[in-house]
N, C-alpha and C positions, 0 to 999 in steps of 0.2 A: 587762499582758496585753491582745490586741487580744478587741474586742466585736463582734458580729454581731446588729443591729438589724432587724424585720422592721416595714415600714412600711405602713401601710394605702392609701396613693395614691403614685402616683411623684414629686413634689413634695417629697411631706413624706418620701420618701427621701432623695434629694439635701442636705436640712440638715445643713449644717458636715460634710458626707461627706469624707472624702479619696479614698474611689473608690466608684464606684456598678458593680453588678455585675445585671445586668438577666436573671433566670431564667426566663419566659417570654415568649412570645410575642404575646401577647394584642395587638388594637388601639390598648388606650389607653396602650399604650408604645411606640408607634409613632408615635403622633402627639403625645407632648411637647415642646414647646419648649426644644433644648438652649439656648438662650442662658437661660432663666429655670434650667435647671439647671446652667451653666456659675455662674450669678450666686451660685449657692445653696449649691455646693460650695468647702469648702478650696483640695482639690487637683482637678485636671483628670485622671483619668484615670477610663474607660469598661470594664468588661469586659464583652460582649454576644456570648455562645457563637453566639446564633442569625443574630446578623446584624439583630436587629433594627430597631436607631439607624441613620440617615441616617449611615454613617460621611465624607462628605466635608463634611458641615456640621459634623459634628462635629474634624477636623480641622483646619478654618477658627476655629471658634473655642479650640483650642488644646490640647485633648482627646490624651493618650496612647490611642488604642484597639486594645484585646483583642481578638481573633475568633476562634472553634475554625480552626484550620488554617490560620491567615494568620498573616503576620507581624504586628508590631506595629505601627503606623500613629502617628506624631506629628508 
């Protein structure tokens, strides 16, 4: 049965994640370095309703990404 983890920094989110699902908007998820959370997760995939993530760095480095009203980007 899948688990739902709420983490105290977006860092220590991403450990051994298979997908990281980013619920607010705040600055200091806006300015994370996907490659230290590319490095940190399982799997590559991003779901970010607001748009937050840089999604073409995040496609660069290999990221399935979410986004409310968009297709899926990989």
């Amino acid at each position: 049965r899948g688990r739902v983890t709420i983490a105290q920094d977006p860092m220590s989110a991403c450990a051994a994640a298979d997908a990281l699902l980013v619920m607010t908007p705040w600055p200091e998820f806006r300015e994370v370095a996907l490659d230290r959370v590319a490095s940190a997760m399982r799997c590559r995939t991003l779901i970010d309703p607001n748009g937050v993530l840089d999604v073409a760095r995040a496609s660069a480095l290999g990221f399935t990404y979410y986004r409310l009203g968009a297709p899926p980007l990989d």
